[in-house]
VMD Tcl script that draws the C-alpha trace (Angstrom):
set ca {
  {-33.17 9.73 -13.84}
  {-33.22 11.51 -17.29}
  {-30.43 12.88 -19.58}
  {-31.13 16.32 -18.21}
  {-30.51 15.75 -14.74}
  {-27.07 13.57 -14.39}
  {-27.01 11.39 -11.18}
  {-23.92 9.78 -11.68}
  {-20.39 11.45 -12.96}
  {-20.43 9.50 -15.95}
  {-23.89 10.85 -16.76}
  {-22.16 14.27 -16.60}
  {-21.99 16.51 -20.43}
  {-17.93 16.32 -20.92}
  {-17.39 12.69 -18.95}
  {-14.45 12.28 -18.56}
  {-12.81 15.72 -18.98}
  {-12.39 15.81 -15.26}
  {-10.94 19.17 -13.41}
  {-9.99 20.24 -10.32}
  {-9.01 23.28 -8.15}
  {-5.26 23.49 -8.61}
  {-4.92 26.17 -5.92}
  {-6.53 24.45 -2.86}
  {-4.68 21.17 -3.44}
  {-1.33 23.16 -3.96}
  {0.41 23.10 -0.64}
  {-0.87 19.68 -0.21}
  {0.78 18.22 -3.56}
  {3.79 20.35 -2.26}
  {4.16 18.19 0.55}
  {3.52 14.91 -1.33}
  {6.35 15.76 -3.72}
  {9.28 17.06 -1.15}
  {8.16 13.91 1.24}
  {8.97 11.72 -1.97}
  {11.86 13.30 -2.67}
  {13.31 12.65 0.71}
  {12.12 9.09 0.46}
  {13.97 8.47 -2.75}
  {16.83 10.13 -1.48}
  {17.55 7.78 1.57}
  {16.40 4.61 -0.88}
  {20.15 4.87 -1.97}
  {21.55 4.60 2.00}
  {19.40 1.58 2.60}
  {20.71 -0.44 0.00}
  {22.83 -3.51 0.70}
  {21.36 -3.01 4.44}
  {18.34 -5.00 4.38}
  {16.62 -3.35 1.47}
  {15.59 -6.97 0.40}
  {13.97 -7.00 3.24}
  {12.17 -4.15 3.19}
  {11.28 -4.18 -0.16}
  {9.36 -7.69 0.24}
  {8.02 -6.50 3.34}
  {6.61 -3.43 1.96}
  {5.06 -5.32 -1.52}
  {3.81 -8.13 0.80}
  {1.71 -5.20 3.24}
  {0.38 -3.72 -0.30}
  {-0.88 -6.89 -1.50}
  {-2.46 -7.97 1.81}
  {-4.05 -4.65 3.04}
  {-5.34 -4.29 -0.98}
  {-7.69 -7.49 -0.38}
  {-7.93 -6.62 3.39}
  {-10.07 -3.30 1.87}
  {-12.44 -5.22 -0.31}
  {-12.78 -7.95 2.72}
  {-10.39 -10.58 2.07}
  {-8.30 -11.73 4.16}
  {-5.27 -13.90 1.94}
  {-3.01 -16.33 3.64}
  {0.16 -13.92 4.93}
  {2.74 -16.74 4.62}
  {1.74 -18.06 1.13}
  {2.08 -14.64 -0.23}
  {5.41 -13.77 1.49}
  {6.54 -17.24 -0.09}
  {5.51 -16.31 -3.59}
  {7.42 -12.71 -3.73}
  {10.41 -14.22 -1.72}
  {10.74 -16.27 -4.20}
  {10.78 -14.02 -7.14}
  {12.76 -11.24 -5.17}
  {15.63 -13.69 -4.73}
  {15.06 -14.21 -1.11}
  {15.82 -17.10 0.62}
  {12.58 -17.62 2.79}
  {11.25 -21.38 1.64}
  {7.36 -21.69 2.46}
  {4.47 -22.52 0.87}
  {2.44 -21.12 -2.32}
  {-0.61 -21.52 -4.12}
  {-1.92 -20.19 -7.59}
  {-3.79 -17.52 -5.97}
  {-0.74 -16.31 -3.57}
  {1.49 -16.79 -7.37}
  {-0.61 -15.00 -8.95}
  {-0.84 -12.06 -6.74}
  {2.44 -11.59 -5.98}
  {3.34 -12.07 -10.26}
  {0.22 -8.80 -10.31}
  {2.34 -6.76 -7.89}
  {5.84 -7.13 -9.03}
  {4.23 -6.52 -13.11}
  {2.66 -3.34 -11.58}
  {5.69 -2.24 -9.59}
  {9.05 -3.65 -11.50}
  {7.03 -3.35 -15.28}
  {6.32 0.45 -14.84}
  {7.85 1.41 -18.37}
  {5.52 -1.41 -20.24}
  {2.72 0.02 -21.60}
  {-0.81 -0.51 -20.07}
  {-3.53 -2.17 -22.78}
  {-6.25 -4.47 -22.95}
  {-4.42 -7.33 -23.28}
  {-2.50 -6.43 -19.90}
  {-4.96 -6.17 -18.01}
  {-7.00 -9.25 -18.88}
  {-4.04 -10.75 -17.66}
  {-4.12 -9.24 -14.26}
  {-7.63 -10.16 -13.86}
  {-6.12 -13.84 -15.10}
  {-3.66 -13.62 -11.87}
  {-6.13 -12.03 -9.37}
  {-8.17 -15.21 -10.23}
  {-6.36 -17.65 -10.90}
  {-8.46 -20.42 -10.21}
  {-11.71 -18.70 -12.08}
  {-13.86 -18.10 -8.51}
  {-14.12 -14.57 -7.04}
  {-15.84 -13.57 -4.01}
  {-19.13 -13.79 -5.92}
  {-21.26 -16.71 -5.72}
  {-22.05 -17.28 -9.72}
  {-18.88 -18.15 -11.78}
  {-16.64 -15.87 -12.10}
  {-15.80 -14.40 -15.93}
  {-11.54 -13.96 -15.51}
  {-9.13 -12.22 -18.36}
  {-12.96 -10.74 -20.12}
  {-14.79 -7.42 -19.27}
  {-18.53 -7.65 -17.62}
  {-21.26 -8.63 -19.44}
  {-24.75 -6.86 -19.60}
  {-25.92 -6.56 -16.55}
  {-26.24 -3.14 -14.42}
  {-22.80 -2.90 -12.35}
  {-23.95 -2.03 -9.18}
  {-22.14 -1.11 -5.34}
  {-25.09 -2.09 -3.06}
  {-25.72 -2.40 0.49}
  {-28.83 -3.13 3.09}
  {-31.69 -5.06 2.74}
  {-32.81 -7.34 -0.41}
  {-35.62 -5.76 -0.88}
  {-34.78 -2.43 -0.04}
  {-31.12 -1.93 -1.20}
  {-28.80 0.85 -0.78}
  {-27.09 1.97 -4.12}
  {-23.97 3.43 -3.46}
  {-22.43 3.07 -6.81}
  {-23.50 2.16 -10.57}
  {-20.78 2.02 -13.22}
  {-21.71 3.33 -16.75}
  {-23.55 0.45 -19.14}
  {-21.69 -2.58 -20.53}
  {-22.45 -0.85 -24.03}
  {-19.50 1.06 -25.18}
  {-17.36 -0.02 -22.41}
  {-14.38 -1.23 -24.63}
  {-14.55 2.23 -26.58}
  {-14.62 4.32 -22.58}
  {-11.85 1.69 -21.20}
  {-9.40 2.46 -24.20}
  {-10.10 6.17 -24.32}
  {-8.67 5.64 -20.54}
  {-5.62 3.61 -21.50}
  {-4.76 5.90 -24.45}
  {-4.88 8.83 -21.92}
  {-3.03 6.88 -19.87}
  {-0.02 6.56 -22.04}
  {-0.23 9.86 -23.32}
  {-0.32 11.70 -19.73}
  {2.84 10.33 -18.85}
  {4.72 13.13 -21.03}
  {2.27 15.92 -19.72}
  {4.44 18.44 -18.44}
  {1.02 20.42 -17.50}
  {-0.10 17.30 -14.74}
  {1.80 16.40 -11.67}
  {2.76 12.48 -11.75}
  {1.14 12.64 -8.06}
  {-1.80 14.06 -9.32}
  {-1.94 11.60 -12.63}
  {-2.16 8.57 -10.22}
  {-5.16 9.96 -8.78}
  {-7.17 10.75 -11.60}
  {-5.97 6.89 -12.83}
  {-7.34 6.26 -9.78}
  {-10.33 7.16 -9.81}
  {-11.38 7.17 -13.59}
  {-10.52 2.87 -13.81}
  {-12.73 2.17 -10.56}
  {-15.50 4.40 -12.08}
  {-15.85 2.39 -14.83}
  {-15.66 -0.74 -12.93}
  {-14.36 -2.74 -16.34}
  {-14.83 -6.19 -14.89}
  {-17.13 -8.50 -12.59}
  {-15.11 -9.07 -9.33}
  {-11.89 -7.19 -8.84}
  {-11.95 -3.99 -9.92}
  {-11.13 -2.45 -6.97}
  {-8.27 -4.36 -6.38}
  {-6.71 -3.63 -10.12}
  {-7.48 -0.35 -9.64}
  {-5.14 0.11 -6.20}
  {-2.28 -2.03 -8.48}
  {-2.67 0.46 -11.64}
  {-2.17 3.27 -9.06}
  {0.99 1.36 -8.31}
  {2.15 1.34 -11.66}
  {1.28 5.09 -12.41}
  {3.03 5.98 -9.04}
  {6.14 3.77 -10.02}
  {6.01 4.97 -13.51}
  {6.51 9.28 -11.92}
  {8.97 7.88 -9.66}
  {10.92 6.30 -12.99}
  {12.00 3.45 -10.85}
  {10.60 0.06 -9.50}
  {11.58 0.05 -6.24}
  {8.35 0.42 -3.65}
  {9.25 1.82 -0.34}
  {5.45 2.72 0.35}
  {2.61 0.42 0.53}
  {-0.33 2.85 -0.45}
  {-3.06 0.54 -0.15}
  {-1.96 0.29 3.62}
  {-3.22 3.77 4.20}
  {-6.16 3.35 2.45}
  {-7.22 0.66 4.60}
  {-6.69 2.92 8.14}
  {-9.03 5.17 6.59}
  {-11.77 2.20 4.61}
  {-14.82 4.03 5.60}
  {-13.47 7.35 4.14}
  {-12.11 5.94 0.96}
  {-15.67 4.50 0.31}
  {-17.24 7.82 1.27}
  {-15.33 10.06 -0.58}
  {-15.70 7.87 -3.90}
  {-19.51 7.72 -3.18}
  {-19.98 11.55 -2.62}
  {-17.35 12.40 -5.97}
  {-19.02 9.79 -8.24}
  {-22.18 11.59 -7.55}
  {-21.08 14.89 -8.22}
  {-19.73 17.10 -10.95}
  {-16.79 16.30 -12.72}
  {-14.57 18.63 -10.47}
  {-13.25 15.86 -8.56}
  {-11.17 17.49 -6.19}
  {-12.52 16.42 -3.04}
  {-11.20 12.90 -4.06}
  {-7.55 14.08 -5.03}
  {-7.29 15.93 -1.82}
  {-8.35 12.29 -0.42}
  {-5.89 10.79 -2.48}
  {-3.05 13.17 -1.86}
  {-3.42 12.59 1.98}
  {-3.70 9.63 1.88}
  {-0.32 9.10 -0.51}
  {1.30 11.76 2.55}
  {0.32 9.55 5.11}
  {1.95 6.27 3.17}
  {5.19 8.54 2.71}
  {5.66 9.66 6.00}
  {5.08 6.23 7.46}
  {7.81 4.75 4.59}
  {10.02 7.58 5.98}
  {10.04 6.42 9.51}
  {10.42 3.00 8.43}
  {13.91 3.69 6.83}
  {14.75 5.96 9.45}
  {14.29 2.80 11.61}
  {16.85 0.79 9.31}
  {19.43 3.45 8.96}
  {19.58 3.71 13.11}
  {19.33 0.17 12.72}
  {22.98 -0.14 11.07}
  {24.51 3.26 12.60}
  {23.67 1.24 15.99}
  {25.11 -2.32 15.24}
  {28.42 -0.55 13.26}
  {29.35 1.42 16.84}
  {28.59 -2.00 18.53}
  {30.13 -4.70 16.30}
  {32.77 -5.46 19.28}
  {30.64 -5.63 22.33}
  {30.52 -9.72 22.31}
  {27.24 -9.29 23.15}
  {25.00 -12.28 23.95}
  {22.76 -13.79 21.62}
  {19.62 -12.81 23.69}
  {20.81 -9.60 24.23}
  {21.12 -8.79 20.35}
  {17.59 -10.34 20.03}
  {16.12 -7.80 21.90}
  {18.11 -5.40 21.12}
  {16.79 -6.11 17.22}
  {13.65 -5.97 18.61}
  {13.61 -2.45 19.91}
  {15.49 -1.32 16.98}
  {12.64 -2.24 14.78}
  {10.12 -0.38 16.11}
  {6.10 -0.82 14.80}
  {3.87 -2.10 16.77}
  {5.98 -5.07 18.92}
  {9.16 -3.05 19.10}
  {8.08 -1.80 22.61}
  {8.22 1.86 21.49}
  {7.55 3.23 25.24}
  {10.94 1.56 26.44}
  {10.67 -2.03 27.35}
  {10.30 -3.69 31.33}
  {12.71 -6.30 33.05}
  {9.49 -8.42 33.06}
  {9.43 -7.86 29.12}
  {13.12 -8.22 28.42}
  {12.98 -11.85 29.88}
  {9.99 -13.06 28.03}
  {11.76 -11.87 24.58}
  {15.03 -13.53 25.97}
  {13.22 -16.39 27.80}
  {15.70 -15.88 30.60}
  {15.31 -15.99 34.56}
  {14.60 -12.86 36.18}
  {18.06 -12.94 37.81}
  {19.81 -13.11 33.45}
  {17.40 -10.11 32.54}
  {18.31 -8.30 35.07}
  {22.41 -9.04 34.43}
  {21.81 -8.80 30.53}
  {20.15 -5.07 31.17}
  {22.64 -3.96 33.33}
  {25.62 -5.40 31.24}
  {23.87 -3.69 27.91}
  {23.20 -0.06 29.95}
  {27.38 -0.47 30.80}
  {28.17 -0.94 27.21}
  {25.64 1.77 26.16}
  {23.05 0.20 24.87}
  {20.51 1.05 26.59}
  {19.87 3.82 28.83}
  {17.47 3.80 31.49}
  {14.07 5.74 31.05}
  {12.51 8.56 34.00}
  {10.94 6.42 36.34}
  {11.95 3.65 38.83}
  {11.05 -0.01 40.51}
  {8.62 -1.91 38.58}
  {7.88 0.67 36.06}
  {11.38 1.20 35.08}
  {12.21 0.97 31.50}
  {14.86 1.24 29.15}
  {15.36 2.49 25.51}
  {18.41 2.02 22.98}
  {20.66 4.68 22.96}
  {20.74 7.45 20.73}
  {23.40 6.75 17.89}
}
mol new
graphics top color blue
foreach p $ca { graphics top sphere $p radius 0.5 }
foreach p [lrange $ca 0 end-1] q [lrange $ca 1 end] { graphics top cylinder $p $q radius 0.2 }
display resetview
């Protein structure tokens, strides 16, 4: 490896004056922004329904699938706890530095969008992420500091014969390339020339390239996306959990970063990457609200149906949706194990909720029959 012939991007003549083809990532960044705009639109009509809700529910899938991507898998509960707590929720449970400190990381990223980003601020994430000074690596861990001297290195394989997937630029000069970062930083956010969409993916991957600290870097890196994404958006509120996305697709976020932090400085195979990726997270966040606004147009039309506690249970149920809201219709057999009624109950309670129109009976008959809310 010599000066004339770059291996990695930050070996490249101009690092970092990255570029990118505008035209091919056009309709792409098209969709991104409308998909937003509808998503911002319909934050208002969720509010006072269970926005709380949501809004702890979508921070608390960020900051789980964020660690879920590097390997970690964080105590769900302790987490939920920790953001309840400082959302104003009433959900008692119990915490622990690290759970505190990640969920004080996430709300600073989020709710702190118009603070600026320094040094200083992000020693103190690093402080949160590791609370307790221990990473994931076996040595001790150096928190709220940048790395020291040795090569920063993404390996994988055998000891002796080890894969190099990544090596970040030296420790020498790393607090004059980390500030020429956060200066852009601050400076892009009143460039009228770069799409906020497009801004959080060059943040993206410019921080993770230089790989600033020991442990945690990737993990900092998906929470400064958060900020730069909350800072276009000009509001805290998170209805999209990005990092969620990124973890369906783990083994293409790693390629793609390997391949563009190999190659030139025209780095738009990664922001097409990023940008569906970010589509993905919208559309899914789009759904979800959908889910809450039926949610409350179905329980308004059916205030005064005195119906049964069990019934509204599953009734909930359904109207939630995901992945346990039986989205193919759900079964007598399946209504009384919700309920935890007899056969003989389920099959009153169904017939009693298809009278009131609550259900409606799916195509199909005996024991495959099914039923679905109603339209409302």
């Amino acid at each position: 490896m010599t000066p004339s012939s770059p291996f990695w991007i930050w070996q490249q003549p101009g690092w970092p004056t990255f570029h990118w083809n505008s035209q091919h990532l056009a309709g792409l960044l098209r969709e991104c922004v409308e998909t937003q705009g509808l998503l911002l639109g319909r934050a208002g009509a969720v509010a006072g329904l269970e926005a709380g809700k949501d809004l702890l529910d979508t921070l608390l899938q960020n900051i789980v699938t964020s660690s879920a991507i590097e390997g970690e898998q964080l105590n769900v509960e302790s987490v939920r706890s920790s953001l309840a707590r400082r959302l104003g929720i009433e959900e008692p449970g119990p915490t622990s530095p690290r759970s505190e400190g990640l969920a004080e990381l996430m709300l600073d990223a989020t709710a702190g969008h118009d603070h600026p980003l320094d040094q200083q601020r992000l020693y103190r994430w690093h402080r949160w992420l590791f609370p307790e000074s221990t990473g994931v690596l076996t040595a001790p861990l150096a928190v709220g500091e940048l790395r020291d001297a040795a090569a920063m290195q993404v390996i994988s394989g055998r000891i002796d014969k080890p894969t190099v997937h990544f090596e970040a630029p030296p420790r020498a000069g790393l607090e004059v390339q980390l500030e020429q970062f956060l200066d852009w930083f601050q400076a892009s956010r009143s460039d009228d020339q770069l799409d906020p969409l497009l801004r959080a993916g060059v943040a993206h991957f410019w921080f993770v390239t230089l790989h600033p600290f020991a442990d945690g870097n990737g993990r900092l890196t998906r929470a400064l996306t958060d900020l730069a994404l909350a800072q276009g958006e000009r509001q805290a509120i998170r209805l999209y959990a990005m990092s969620a996305s990124i973890l369906e697709d783990r083994v293409g976020y790693y390629r793609v970063l390997e391949r563009s932090q190999k190659g030139s400085l025209d780095i738009t195979e990664w922001l097409h990457w990023f940008l569906t990726t970010l589509l993905r997270s919208l559309e899914q966040a789009l759904l979800r609200i959908d889910r809450v606004l039926n949610k409350a147009r179905f329980w308004q039309a059916h205030r005064a149906d005195g119906l049964l506690p069990e019934q509204v249970k599953v009734l909930n149920r359904l109207l939630d949706g995901g992945p346990k809201g039986f989205e193919d219709g759900i079964s007598a057999s399946q209504y009384q194990t919700v309920a935890k009624v007899s056969k003989a109950t389920a099959t009153r309670h169904l017939a009693d909720l298809q009278a009131k129109s609550c259900l409606v009976r799916l195509p199909g008959g005996g024991r495959s029959t099914r039923y679905a809310v109603c339209p409302a």
